[in-house]
C-alpha positions in Angstrom: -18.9 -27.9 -29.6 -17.1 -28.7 -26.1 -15.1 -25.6 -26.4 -18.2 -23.9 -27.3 -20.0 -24.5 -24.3 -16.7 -24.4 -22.4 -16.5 -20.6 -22.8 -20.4 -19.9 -22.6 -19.4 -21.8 -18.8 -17.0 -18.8 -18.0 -18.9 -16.1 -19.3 -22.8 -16.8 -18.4 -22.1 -16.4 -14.6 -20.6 -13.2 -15.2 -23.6 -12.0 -17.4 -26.0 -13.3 -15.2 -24.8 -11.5 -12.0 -24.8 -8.4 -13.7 -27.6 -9.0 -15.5 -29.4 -9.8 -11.7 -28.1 -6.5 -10.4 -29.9 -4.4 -13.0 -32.9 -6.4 -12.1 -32.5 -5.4 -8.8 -32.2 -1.8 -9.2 -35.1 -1.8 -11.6 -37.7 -3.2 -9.4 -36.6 -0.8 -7.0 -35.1 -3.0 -4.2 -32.3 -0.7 -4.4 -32.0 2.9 -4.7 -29.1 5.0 -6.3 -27.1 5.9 -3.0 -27.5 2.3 -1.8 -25.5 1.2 -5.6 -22.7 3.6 -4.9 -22.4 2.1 -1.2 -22.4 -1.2 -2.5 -19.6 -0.4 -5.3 -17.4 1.3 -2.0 -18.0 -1.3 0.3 -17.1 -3.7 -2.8 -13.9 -1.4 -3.6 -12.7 -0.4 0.0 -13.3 -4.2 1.7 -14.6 -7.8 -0.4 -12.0 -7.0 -3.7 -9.2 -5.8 -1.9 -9.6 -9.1 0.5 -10.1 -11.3 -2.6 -6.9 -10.4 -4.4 -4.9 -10.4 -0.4 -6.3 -14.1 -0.7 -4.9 -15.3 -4.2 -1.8 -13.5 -4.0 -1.5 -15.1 0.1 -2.5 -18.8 -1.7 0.0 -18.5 -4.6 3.2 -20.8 -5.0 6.2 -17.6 -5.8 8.4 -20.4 -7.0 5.4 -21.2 -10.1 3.6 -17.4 -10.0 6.2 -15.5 -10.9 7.0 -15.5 -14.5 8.9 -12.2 -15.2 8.2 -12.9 -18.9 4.8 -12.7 -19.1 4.8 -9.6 -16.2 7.2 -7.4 -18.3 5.1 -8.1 -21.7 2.1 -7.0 -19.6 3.1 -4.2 -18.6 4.8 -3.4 -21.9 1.3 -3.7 -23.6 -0.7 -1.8 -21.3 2.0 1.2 -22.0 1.9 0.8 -25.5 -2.3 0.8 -25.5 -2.2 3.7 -22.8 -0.4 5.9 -25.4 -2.1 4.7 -28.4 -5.4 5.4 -26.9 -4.5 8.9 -26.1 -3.5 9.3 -29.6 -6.5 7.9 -31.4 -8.5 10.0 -28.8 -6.7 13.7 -29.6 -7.2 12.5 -33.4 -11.2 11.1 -33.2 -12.5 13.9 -30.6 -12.4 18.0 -30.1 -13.4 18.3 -26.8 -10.8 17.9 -24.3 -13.1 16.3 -21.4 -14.1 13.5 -23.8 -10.9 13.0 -25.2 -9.4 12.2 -21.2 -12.8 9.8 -20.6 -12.1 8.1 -23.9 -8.6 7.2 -23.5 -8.6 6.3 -20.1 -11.6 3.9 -20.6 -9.6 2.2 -23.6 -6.6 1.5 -21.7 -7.7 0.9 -18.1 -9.4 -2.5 -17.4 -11.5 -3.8 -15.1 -9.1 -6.6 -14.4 -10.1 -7.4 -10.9 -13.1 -8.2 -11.0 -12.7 -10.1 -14.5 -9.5 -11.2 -14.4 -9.7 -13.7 -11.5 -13.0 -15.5 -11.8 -12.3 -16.1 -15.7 -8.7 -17.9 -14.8 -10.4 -19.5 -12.4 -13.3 -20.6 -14.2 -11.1 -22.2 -17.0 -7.8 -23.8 -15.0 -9.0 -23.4 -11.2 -7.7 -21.4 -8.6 -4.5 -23.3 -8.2 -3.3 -21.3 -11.6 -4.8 -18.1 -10.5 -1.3 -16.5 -9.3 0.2 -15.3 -12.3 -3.1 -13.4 -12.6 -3.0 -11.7 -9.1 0.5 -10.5 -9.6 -0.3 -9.3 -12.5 -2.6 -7.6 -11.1 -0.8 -6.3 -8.0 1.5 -4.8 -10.6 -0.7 -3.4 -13.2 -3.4 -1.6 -10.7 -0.8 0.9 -9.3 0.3 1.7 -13.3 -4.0 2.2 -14.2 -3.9 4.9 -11.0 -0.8 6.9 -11.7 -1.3 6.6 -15.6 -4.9 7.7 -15.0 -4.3 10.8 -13.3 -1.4 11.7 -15.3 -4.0 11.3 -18.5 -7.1 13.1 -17.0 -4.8 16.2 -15.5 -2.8 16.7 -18.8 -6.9 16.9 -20.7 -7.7 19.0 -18.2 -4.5 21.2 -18.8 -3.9 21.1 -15.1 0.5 20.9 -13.0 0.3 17.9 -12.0 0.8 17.2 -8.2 2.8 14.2 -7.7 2.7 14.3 -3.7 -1.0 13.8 -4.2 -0.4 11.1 -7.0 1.7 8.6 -4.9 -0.6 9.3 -2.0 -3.8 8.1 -4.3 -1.7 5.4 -5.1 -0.7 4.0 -1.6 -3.8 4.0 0.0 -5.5 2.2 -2.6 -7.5 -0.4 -1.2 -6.3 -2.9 -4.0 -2.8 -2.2 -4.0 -3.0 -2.3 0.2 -4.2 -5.9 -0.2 -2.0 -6.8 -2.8 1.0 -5.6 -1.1 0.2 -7.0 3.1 -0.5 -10.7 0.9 3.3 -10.3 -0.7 4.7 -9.7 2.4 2.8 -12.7 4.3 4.6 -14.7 1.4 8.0 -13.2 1.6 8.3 -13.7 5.1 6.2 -16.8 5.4 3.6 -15.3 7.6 0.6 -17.4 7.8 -3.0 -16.3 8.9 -4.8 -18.5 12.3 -6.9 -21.0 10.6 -10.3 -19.5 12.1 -8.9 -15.9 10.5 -8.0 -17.5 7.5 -11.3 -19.2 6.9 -13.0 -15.3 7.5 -10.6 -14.1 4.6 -11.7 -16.3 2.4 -15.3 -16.3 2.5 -15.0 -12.9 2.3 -12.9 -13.2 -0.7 -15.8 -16.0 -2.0 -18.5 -13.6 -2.0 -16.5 -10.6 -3.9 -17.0 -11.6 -7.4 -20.6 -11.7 -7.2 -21.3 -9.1 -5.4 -18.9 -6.9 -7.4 -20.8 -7.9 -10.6 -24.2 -7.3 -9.1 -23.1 -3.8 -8.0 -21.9 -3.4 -11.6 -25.2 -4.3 -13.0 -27.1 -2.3 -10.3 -25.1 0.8 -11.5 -25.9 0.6 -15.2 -27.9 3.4 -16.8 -28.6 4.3 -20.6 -29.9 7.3 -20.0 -26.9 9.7 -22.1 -26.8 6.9 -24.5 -28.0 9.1 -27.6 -25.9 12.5 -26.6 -22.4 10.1 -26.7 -22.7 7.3 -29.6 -19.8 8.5 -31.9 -17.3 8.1 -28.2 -19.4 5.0 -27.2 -18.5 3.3 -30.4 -15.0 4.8 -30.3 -14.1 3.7 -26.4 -16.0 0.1 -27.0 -13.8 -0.4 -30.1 -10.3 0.2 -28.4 -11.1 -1.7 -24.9 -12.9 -4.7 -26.4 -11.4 -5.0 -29.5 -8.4 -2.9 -30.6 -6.3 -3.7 -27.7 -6.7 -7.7 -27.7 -6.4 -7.9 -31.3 -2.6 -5.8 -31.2 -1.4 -7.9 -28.3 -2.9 -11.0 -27.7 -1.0 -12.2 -30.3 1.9 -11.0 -29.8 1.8 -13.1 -26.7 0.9 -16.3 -28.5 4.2 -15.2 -30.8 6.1 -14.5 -27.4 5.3 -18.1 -26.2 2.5 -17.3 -23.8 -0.6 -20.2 -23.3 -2.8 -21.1 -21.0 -3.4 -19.0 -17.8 -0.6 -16.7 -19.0 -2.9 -16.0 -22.3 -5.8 -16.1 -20.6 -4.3 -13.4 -18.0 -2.8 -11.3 -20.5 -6.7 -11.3 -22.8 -8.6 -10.0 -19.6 -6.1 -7.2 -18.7 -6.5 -6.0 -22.6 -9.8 -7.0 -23.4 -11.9 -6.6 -20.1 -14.5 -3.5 -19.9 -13.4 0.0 -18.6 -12.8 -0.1 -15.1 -15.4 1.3 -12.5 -12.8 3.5 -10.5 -12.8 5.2 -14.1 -16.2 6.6 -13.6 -15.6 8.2 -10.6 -12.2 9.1 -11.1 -12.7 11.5 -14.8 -16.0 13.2 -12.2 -13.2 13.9 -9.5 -11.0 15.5 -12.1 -12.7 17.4 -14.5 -13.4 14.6 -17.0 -16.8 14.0 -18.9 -18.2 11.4 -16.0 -21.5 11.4 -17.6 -19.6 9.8 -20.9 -17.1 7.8 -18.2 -20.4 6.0 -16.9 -21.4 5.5 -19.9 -18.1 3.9 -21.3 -18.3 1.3 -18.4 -22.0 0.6 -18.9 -20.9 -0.3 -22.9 -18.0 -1.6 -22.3 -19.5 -3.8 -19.1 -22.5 -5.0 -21.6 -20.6 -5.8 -25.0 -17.5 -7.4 -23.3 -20.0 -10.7 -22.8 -19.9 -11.4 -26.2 -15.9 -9.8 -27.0 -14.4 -12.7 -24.1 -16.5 -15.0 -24.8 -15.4 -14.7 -29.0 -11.5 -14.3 -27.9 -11.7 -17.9 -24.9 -13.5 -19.8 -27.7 -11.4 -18.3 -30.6 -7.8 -19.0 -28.4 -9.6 -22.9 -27.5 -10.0 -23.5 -30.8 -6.6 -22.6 -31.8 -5.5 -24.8 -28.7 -3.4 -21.9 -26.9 -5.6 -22.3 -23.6 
C-alpha cells in the first residue's frame, strides 16, 4: 500500500498540471497563439535554465557514472532503429512512418525526467539524470532530422544539422552549467537565487503548456498509428530495456533515470519538428497528445512495479 501511494505522489502532480492546462484553454483563458508562446518561452528560457541549474548543483565526483550513460545511450540507439523498423513494416505512407518512429524513440525526458527523480530521491540525486540528459538531447536532434529527411527522401544537410544542434536552447544550458563545474565557476548569490526560481517554476509551467496544447480533434483519421506510436513509447521500449538495466546492476535514481528516458511521452519539439520537415504534424500532435495522456498510468505501473520489486 505505501509504495502504492508512493508512486500516485510522483505522478498526480504531473497529471494535474496538465490536466489544469487543458482546463485553461478550454474555458478560453487562453487562445491557440498564446499556447504556442507559452511552449517557446518554456523551450527557449524556464527548461533550458532548469536543466543549467541541476547540472550547475551536481557533485561530478557522484553524477557521473559512465555505466549507466553508455547503457543509455546504447538503448536509445537500439529503440531509434527498432522503431524505424516496426514503422517501415506497420505503415505505407512515408510521412506517417517518419512521425511514428520518431515519436517512439524520442522522449520527453526533460520535462519528465527531472521532477520524477526528484519526486522519489530529492534533488540531491538528480545529477545522473541531467547528464543524462545533457547527453541524450543532442542524440533526439541529430537522430530526428536524420529520421524525418531520409522519410522524406531528402540529402541531408549536415551544416544545417550541427547548427540545429548547437543552438538548442537545452543543449546551450546544459553545456554553460558543465563548464561552470569544470572550471569551478560559481554564480553571485543574488544571480544564483534568480536561476533557480526560474528553474522552480519550469516544471509546472512546462506541463500546463502541455495540457493547454492538447487537442483530439484527428483522433479518428490516425487510431491504427496512435495505437502503434503509444505502444512503442510507453510500453515496448521500457519493457526491452528496463530490465536489462536491473540485469546490468542499475537501481535507484539510475533505474528511475533510465525508465523516464524510455518510457516518457513523445517529446513536444517532435510536433513541430515532423511540420518543419515534411512529416505528418497533424499525426505528430497527436502522438504527443496520446502519448502525454496514457503515460500517467504507463510510469505510474513501471515506479510501483520497480518499488515492489525493491530496485528503487
Amino acid at each position: 500500500m505505501e509504495n502504492l501511494i508512493l508512486s500516485a505522489e510522483v505522478i498526480a502532480p504531473l497529471c494535474i498540471l496538465m490536466a489544469l492546462g487543458y482546463f485553461i484553454k478550454q474555458r478560453g483563458m487562453v487562445c491557440e497563439k498564446t499556447v504556442e508562446q507559452m511552449n517557446n518561452l518554456v523551450f527557449r528560457i524556464f527548461l533550458p535554465t532548469m536543466l543549467f541549474y541541476n547540472v550547475y548543483q551536481t557533485d561530478l565526483s557522484m553524477a557521473v557514472r559512465p555505466k549507466v550513460l553508455i547503457y543509455g545511450v546504447i538503448a536509445m540507439l537500439s529503440m531509434y532503429f527498432l522503431s524505424i523498423l516496426i514503422a517501415v513494416f506497420a505503415l505505407k505512407d512515408n510521412a506517417q512512418r517518419g512521425a511514428v518512429a520518431q515519436a517512439s524513440f524520442r522522449s520527453n525526458f526533460v520535462i519528465f525526467g527531472l521532477p520524477v527523480t526528484i519526486s522519489l530521491f530529492g534533488p540531491e540525486k538528480a545529477g545522473v539524470t541531467a547528464l543524462l540528459i545533457a547527453i541524450i538531447v543532442p542524440l533526439y536532434n541529430l537522430l530526428s532530422v536524420i529520421l524525418l529527411e531520409v522519410f522524406r527522401g531528402q540529402k541531408i544537410q549536415v551544416k544545417q544539422v550541427l547548427l540545429k544542434i548547437v543552438t538548442n536552447p537545452l543543449i546551450i544550458g546544459a553545456v554553460l552549467a558543465l563548464l561552470c563545474l569544470f572550471f569551478q565557476l560559481r554564480l553571485p548569490k543574488a544571480v544564483e537565487g534568480i536561476v533557480s526560481n526560474i528553474a522552480g517554476t519550469a516544471t509546472p509551467l512546462a506541463l500546463i503548456s502541455l495540457g493547454a496544447s492538447f487537442s483530439f480533434a484527428d483522433t479518428k483519421t490516425y487510431r491504427k498509428q496512435l495505437v502503434l506510436g503509444v505502444f512503442n513509447k510507453l510500453l515496448l521500449s521500457p519493457m526491452l530495456f528496463v530490465p536489462i538495466g536491473i540485469y546490468l546492476g542499475f537501481r535507484n535514481e539510475e533505474l528511475i533515470a533510465l525508465l523516464v528516458m524510455l518510457g516518457a511521452p513523445a517529446a513536444v519539439s517532435s510536433y513541430t519538428m515532423a511540420q518543419q520537415m515534411g512529416s505528418d504534424g497533424k499525426l505528430a500532435g497527436q502522438l504527443v497528445v496520446y502519448t502525454s495522456i496514457f503515460s500517467i498510468l504507463t510510469i505510474f505501473y513501471w515506479i510501483f512495479a520497480l518499488k515492489q520489486l525493491s530496485y528503487i
